[in-house]
C-alpha positions as a Markdown table, in Angstrom:
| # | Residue | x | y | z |
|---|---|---|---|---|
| 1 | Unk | 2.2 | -21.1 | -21.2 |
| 2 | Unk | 5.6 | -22.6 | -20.9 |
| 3 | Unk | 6.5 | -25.9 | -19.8 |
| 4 | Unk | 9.8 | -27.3 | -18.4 |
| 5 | Unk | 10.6 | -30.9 | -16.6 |
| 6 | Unk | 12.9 | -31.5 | -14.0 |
| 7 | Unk | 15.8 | -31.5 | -16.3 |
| 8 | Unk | 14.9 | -28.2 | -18.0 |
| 9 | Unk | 13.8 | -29.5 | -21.3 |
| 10 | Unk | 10.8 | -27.8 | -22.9 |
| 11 | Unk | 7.8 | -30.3 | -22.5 |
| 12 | Unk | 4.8 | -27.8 | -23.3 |
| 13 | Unk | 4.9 | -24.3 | -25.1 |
| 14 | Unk | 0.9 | -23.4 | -26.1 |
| 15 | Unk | -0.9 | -19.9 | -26.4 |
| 16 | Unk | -4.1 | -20.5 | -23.9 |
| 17 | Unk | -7.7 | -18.2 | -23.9 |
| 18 | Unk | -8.5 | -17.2 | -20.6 |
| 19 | Unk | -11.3 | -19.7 | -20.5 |
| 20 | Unk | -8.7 | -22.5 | -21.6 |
| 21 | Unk | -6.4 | -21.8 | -18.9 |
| 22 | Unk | -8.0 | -23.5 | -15.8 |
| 23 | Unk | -9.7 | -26.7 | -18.2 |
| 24 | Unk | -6.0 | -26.6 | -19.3 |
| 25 | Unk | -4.5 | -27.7 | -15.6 |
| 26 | Unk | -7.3 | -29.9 | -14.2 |
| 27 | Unk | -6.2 | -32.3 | -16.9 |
| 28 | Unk | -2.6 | -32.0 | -15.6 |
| 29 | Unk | -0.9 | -33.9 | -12.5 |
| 30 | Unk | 0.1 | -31.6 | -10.0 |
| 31 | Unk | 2.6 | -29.6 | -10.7 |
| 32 | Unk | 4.7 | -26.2 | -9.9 |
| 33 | Unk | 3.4 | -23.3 | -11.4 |
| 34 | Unk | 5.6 | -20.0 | -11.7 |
| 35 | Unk | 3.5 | -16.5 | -12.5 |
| 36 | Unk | 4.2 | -12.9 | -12.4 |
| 37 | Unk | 2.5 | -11.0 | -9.7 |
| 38 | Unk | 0.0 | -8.9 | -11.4 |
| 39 | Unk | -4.1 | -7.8 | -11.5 |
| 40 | Unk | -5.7 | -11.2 | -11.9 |
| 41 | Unk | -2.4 | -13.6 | -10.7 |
| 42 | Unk | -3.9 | -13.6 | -7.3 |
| 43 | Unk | -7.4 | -15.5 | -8.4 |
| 44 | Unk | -5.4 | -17.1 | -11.2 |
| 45 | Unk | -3.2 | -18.8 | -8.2 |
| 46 | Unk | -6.4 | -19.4 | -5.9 |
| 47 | Unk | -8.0 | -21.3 | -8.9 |
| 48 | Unk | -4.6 | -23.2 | -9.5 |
| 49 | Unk | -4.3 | -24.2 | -6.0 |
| 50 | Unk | -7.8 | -25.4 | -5.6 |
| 51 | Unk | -6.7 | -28.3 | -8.3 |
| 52 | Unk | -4.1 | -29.4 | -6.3 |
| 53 | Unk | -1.2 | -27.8 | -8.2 |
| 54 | Unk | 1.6 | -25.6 | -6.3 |
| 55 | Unk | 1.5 | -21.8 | -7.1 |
| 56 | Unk | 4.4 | -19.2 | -6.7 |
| 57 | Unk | 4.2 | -15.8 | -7.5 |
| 58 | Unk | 6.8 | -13.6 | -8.3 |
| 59 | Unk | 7.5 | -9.9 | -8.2 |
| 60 | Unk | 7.7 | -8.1 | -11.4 |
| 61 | Unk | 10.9 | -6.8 | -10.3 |
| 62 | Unk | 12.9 | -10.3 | -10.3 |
| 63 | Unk | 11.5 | -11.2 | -13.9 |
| 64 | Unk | 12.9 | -10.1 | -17.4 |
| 65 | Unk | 11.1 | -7.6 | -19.0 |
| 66 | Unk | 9.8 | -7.1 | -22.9 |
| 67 | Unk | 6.6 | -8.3 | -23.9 |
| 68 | Unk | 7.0 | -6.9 | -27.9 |
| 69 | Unk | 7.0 | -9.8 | -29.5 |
| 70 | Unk | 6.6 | -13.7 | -29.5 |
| 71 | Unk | 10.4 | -14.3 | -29.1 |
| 72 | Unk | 9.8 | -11.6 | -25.6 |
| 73 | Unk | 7.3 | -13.7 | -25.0 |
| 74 | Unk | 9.2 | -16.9 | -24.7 |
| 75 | Unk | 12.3 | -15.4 | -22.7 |
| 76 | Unk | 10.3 | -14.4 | -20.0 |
| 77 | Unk | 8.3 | -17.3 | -19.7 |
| 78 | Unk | 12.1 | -19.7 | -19.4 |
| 79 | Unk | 13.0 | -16.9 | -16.7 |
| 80 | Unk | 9.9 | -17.6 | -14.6 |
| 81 | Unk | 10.4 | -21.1 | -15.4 |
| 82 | Unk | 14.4 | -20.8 | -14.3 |
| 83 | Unk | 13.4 | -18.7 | -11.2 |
| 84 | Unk | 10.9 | -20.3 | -9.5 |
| 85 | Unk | 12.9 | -23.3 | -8.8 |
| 86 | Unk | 15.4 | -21.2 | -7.2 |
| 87 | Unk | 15.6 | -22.2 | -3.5 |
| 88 | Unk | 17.0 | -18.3 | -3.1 |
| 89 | Unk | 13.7 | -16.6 | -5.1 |
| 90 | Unk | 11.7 | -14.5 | -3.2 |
| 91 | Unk | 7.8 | -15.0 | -4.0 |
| 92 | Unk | 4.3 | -13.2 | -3.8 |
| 93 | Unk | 1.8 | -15.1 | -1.3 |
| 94 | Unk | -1.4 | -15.5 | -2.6 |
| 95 | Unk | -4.1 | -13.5 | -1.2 |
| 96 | Unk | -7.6 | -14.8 | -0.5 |
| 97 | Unk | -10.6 | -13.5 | -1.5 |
| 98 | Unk | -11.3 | -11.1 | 1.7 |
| 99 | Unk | -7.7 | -9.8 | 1.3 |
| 100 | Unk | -8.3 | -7.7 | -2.3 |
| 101 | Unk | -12.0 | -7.1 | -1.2 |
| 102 | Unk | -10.8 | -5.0 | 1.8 |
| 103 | Unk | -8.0 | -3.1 | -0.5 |
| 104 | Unk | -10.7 | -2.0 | -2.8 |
| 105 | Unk | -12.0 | -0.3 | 0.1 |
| 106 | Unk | -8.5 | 1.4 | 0.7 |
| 107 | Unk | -8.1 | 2.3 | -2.7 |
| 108 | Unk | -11.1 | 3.7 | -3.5 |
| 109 | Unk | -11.2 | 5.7 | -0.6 |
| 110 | Unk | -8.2 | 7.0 | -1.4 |
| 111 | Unk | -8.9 | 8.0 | -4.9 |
| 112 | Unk | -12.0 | 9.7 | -3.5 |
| 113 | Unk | -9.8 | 11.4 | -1.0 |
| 114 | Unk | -7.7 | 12.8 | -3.4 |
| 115 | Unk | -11.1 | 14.1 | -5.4 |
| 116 | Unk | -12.0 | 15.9 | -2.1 |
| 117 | Unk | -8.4 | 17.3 | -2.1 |
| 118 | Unk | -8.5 | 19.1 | -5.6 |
| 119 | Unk | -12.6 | 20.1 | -4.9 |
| 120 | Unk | -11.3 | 22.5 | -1.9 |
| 121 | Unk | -8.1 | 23.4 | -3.2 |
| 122 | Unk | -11.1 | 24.5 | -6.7 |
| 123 | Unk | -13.1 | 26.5 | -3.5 |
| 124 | Unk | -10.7 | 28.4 | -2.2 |
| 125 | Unk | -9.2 | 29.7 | -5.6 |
| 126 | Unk | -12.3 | 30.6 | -6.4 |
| 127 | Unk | -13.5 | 32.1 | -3.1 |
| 128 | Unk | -10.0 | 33.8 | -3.1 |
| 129 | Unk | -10.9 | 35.8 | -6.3 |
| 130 | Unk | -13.8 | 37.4 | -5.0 |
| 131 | Unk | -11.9 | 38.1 | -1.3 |
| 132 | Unk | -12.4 | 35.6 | 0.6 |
| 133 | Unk | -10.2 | 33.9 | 1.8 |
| 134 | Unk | -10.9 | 30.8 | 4.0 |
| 135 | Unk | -8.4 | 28.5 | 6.1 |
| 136 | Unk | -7.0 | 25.2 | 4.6 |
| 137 | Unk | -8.6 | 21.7 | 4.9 |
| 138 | Unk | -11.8 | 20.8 | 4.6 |
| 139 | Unk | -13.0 | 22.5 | 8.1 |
| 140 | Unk | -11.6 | 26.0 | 6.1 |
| 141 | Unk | -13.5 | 25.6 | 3.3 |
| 142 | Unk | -17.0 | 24.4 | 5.1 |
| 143 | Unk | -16.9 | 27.8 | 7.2 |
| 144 | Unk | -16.6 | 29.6 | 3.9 |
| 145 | Unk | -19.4 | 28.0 | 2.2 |
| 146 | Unk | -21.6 | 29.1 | 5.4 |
| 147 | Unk | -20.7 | 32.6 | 4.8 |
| 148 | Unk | -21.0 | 32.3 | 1.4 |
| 149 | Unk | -25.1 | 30.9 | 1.8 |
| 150 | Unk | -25.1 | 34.0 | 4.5 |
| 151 | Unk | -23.8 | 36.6 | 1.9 |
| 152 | Unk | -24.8 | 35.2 | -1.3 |
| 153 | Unk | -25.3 | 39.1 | -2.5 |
| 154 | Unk | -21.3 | 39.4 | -2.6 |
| 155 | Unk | -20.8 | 37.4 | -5.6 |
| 156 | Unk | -22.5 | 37.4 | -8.8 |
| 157 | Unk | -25.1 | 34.5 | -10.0 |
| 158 | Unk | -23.2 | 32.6 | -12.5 |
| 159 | Unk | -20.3 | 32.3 | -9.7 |
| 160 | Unk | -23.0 | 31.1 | -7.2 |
| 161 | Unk | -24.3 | 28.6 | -9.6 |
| 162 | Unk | -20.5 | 27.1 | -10.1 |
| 163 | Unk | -19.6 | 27.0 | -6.3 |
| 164 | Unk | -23.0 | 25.5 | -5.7 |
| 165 | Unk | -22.0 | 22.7 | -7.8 |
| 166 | Unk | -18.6 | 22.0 | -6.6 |
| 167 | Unk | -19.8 | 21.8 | -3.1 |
| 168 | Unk | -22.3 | 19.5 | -3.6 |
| 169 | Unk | -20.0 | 17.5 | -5.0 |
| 170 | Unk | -17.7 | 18.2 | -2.1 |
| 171 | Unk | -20.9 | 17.0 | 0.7 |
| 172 | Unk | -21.4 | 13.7 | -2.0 |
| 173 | Unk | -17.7 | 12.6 | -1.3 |
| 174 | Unk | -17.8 | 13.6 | 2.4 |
| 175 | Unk | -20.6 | 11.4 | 3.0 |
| 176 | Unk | -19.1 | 8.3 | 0.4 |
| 177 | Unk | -16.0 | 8.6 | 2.3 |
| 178 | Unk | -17.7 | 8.2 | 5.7 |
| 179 | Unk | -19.3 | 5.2 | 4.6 |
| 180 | Unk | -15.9 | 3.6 | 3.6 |
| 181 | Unk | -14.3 | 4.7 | 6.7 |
| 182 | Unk | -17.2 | 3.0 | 8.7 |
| 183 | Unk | -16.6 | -0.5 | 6.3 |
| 184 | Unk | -13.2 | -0.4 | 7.2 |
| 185 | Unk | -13.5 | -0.2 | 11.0 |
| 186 | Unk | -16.3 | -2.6 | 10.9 |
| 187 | Unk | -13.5 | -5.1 | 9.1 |
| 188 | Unk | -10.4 | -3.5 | 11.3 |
| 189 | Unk | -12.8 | -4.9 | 14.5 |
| 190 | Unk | -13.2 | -8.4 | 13.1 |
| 191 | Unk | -9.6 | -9.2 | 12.2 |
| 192 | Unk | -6.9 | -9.8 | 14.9 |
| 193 | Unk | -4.0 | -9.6 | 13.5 |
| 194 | Unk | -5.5 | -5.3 | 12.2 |
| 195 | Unk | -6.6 | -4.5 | 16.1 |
| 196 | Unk | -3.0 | -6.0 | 17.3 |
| 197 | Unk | -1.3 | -3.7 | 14.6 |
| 198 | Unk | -3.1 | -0.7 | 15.7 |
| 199 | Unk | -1.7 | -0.9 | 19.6 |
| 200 | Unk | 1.5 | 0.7 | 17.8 |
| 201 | Unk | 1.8 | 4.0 | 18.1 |
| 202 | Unk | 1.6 | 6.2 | 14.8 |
| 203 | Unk | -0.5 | 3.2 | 13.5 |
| 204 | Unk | -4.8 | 3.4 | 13.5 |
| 205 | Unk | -7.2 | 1.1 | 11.7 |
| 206 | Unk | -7.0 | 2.7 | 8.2 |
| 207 | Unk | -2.7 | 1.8 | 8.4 |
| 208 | Unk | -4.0 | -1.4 | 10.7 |
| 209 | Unk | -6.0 | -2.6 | 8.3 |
| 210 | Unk | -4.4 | -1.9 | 5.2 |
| 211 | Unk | -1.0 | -3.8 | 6.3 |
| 212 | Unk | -3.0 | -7.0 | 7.4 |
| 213 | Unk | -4.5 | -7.0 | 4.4 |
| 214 | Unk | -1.3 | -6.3 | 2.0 |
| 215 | Unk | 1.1 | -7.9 | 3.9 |
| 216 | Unk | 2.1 | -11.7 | 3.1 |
| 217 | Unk | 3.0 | -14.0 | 5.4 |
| 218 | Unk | 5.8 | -12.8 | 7.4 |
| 219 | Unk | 7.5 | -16.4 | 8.1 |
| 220 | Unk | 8.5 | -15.0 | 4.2 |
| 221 | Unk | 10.7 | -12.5 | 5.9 |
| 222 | Unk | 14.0 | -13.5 | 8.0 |
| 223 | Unk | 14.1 | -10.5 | 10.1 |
| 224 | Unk | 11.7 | -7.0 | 10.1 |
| 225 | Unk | 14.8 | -5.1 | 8.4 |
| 226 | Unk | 13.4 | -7.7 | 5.3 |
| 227 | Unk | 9.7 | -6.5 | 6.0 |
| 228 | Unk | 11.0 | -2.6 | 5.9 |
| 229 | Unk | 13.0 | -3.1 | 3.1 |
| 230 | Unk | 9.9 | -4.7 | 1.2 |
| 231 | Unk | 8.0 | -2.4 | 2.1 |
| 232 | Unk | 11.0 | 0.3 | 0.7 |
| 233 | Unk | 11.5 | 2.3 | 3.9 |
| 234 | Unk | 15.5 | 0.9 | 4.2 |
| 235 | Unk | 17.9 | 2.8 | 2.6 |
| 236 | Unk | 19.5 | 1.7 | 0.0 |
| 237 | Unk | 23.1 | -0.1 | 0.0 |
| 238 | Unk | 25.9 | 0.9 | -2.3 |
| 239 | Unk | 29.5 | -0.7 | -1.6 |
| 240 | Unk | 32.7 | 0.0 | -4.3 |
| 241 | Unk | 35.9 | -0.3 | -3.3 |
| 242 | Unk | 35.6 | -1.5 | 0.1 |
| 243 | Unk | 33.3 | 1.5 | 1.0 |
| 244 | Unk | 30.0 | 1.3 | 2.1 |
| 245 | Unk | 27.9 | 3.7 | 2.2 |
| 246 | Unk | 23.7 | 4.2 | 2.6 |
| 247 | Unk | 21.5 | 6.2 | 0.2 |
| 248 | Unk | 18.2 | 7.5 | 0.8 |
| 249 | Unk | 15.6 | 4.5 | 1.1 |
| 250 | Unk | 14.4 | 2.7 | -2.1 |
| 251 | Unk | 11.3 | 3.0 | -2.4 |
| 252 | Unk | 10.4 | 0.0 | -4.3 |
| 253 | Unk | 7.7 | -1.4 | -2.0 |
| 254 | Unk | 4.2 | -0.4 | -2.0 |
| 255 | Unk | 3.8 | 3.6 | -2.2 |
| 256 | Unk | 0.1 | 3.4 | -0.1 |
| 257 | Unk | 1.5 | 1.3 | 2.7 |
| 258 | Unk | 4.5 | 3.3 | 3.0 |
| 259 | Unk | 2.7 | 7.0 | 2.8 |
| 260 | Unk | 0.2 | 5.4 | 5.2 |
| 261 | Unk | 3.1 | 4.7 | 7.9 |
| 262 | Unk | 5.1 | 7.8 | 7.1 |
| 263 | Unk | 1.8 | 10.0 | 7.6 |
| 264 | Unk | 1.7 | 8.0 | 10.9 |
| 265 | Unk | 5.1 | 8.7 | 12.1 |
| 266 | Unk | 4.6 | 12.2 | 11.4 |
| 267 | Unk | 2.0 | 12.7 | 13.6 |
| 268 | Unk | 3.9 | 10.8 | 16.7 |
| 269 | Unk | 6.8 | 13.3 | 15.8 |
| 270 | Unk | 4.6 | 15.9 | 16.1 |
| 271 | Unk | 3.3 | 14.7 | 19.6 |
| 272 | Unk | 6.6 | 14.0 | 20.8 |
| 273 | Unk | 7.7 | 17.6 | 19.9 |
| 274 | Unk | 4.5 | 19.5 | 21.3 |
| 275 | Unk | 4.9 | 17.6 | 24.6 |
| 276 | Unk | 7.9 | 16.5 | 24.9 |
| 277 | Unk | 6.7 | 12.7 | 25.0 |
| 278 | Unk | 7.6 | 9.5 | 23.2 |
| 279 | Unk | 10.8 | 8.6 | 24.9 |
| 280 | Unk | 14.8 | 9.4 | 24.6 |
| 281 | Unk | 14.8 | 7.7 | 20.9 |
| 282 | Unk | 12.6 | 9.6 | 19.4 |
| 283 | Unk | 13.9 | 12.8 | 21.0 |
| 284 | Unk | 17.4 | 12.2 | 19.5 |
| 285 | Unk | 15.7 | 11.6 | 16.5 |
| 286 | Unk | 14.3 | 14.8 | 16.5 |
| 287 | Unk | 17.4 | 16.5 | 17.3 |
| 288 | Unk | 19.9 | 14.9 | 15.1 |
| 289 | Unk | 17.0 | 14.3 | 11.8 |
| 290 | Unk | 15.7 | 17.0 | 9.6 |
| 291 | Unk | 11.3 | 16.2 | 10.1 |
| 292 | Unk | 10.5 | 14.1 | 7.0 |
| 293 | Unk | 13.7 | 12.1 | 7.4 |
| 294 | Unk | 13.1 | 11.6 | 10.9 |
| 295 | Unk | 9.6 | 10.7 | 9.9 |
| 296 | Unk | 11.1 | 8.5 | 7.6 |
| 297 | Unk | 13.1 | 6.6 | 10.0 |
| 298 | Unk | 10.0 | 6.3 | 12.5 |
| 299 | Unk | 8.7 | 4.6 | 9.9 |
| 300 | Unk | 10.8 | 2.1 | 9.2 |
| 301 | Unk | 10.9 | 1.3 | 12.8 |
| 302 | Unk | 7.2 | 0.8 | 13.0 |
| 303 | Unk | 7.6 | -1.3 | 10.2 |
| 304 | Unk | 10.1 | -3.7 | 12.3 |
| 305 | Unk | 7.6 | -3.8 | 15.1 |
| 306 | Unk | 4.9 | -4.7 | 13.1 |
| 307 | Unk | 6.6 | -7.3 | 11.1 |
| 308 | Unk | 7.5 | -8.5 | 15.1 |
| 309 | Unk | 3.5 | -8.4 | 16.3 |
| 310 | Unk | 2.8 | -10.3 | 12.8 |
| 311 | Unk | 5.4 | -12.7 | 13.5 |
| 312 | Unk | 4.9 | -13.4 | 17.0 |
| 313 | Unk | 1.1 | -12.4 | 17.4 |
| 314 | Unk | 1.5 | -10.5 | 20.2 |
| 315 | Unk | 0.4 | -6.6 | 20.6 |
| 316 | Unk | 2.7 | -4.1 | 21.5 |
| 317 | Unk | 4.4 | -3.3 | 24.7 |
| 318 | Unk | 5.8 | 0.0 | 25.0 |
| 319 | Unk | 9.3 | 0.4 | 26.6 |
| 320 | Unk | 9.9 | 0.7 | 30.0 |
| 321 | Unk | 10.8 | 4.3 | 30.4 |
């Protein structure tokens, strides 16, 4: 812990325990208090700002980096102390307790997802070496597993006794996934600021959700370019010489959020190019973009409007065609 007064002098420089920390700044008058985003900096801040002090949060990003040694130590904690006075900083909110509760949701149904993902990609290798071949997705792989049961003569017993196994561990994640899914709609219903985010198009309650629980307060953003660019959809700047020019977007935001949207955007692309819907935008989009980068750029648009519905709380109204 690092300690600076309002002229910058060092007042305070002590090694804490975790369970010094809070005992630590109940015994101080209220104060500013600078930390690096992280795991635990979000219940760190709650527990700071319940004693009256004033917590900012900053990225990891805007903070020198080194942690090797003591002397590390020390330089990082004057930058925090040097930033967070900065009237031009850009901070973390807090988040509340129901904000990380409804992530872990998110996040572990992802990482079960991706379980499910490498479970049938396992099946159809498998199935494939004994001939047959089944379609892709989950769907694919269930209607192989049914003909399997039906012709369990085709394939010798050891092989029966491994596919058995992987797909009962395929039905186990089904059903755990299920029950996630259902925990997040029953919180997507609850919160208004999720159901306004899922009137966008390209955006449903898993997206909803996950944005109204991830994003900060968007009075922290100035326009939604800021909220797209945070989120590491906007392409990145480069200027030498006079010349400007855009490179592909930065991708420094946060990789769920942004897949989440981009998966989105891909499916309204899809739409608007089966059916010819979705307006003279997005068909010029589709003309002049290759499909990921004009899934790319959908995104970022749906970012803007959903920094706009967060702002404003309104729910969105299509364009007059």
């Amino acid at each position: 812990m690092h300690g600076i007064d309002a002229a910058g002098v060092v007042v305070v420089r002590k090694q804490l325990r975790r369970s010094q920390v809070l005992p630590f700044f109940e015994g101080l008058s209220p104060c500013l208090v600078g930390i690096e985003a992280c795991a635990s900096a979000h219940h760190w801040g709650r527990q700071l700002m319940a004693v009256v002090h004033e917590v900012r949060l900053m990225a990891p990003a805007y903070v020198k980096r080194g942690k090797t040694d003591a002397a590390d130590a020390e330089a990082i904690a004057e930058a925090i102390a040097e930033a967070v006075t900065r009237p031009t900083m850009r901070f973390v909110a807090v988040k509340t307790e129901a904000q990380p509760a409804i992530l872990m949701l998110h996040k572990t149904r992802d990482l079960l997802v991706r379980q499910r993902t490498m479970l049938i990609n396992a099946l159809r290798g498998h199935l494939g070496e004994f001939g047959m071949v089944s379609a892709q997705g989950s769907a694919g792989v269930q209607a192989a597993l049914r003909s399997l049961i039906l012709e369990q003569e085709r394939l010798p017993e050891l092989a029966q006794a491994a596919l058995r196994g992987l797909a009962g561990q395929l039905e186990t994640l089904r059903a755990e996934i299920e029950r996630l899914e259902h925990q997040i709609l029953a919180w997507h219903r609850q919160d208004a600021t999720s159901r306004r985010l899922a009137t966008i198009p390209g955006i449903g309650p898993i997206t909803a959700s996950a944005l109204a629980a991830s994003a900060p307060d968007p009075a922290l953003f100035r326009s939604g370019r800021q909220f797209a660019a945070w989120l590491g959809l906007a392409p990145r700047a480069h200027s030498s010489g006079g010349k400007k020019r855009q490179a592909g977007i930065s991708k420094m935001g946060d990789g769920y959020l942004r897949r989440l949207l981009v998966v989105g955007a891909t499916a309204v692309l899809r739409m608007a190019r089966q059916r010819g819907v979705g307006g003279a935008w997005i068909q010029g989009l589709l003309e002049r973009k290759k499909p990921k980068a004009a899934a790319v750029a959908l995104a970022n648009k749906t970012a803007r409007i959903a920094w706009v519905l967060m702002a404003r709380q309104e729910v969105y109204k299509p364009a007059a065609a």
